[in-house]
TIKOLNU-45959 format. One record per residue (C-alpha): x, y negated, z negated; residue in three letters. Coordinates in pm, whole numbers, plus 32768, in hexadecimal, padded with zeros to 4 digits. Each point is the difference from the previous one (the first is absolute). Layout:
! TIKOLNU-45959
XYZALA ...
This chain:
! TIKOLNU-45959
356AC8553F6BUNK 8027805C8190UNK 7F247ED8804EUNK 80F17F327F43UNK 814280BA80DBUNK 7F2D7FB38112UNK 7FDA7E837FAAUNK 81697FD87F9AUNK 808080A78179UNK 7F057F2180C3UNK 80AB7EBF7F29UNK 815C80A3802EUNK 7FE0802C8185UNK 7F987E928034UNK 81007F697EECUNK 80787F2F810CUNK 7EAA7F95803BUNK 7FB37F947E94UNK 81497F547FBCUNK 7FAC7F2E812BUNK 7EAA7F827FA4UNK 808B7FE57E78UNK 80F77F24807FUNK 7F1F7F2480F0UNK 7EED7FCE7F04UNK 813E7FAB7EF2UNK 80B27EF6810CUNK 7ED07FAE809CUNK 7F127F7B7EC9UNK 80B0801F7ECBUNK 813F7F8C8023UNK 806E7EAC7F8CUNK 80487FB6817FUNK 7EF180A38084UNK 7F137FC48175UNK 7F357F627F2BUNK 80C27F1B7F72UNK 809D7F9D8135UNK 7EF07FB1808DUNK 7F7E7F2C7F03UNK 81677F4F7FEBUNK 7FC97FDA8190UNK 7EAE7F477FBAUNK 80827F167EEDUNK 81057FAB80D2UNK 7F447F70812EUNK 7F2E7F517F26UNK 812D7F5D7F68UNK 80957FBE817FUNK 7E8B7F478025UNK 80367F467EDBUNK 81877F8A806FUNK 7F817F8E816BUNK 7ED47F387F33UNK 81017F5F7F10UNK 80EE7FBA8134UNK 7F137F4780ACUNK 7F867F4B7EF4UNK 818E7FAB7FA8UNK 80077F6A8156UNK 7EB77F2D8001UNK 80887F7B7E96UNK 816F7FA680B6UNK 7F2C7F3D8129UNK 7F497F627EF6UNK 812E7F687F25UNK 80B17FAE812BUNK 7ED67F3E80A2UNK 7FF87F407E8CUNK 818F7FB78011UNK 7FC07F8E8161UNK 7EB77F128007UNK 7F257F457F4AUNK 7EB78060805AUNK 805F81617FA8UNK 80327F6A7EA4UNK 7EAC7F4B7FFAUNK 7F64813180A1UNK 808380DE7F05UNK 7FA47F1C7EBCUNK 7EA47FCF80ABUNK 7FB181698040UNK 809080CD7EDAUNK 80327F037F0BUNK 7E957F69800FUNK 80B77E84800EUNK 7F5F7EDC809FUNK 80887E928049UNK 7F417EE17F46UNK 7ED67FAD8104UNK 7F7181818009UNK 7F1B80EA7F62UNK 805D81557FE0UNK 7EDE81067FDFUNK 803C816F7FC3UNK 7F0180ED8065UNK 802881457F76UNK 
């Protein structure tokens, strides 16, 4: 029983001590907005700002693109050449894969 008095006044005299790493490990790792989740959070979010600049860029290439077609000709012949696999009367069209 005095080795228990003795436990409980070494606990008592560093309450402040206890409540502080009780509270850490609580705000720190278990909470629902927790370091770790933050961080996490933190990393999907810069792969989502990578994904914006990739879809902004492609945005722009596709706006060059339809206003080269509304513009010329040979943008239009390019384009049905290239993606569309057309061909005009006199050529062979061979697709190597």
């Amino acid at each position: 029983m005095n080795k228990a008095l003795l436990i409980w006044d070494a606990f008592w005299r560093r309450r402040s001590l206890w409540i502080t790493i009780f509270f850490t490990v609580t705000l720190g790792f278990l909470d629902d907005n927790s370091v770790v989740r933050l961080l996490t959070l933190k990393h999907e979010n810069a792969i989502l700002e990578e994904k914006i600049e990739k879809y902004e860029q492609d945005y722009e290439m596709a706006a060059k693109e339809l206003q080269q077609l509304d513009v010329s000709q040979e943008a239009i012949e390019r384009m049905a050449r290239v993606k569309l696999q057309m061909k005009t009367d006199e050529e062979d069209i061979y697709i190597i894969e």
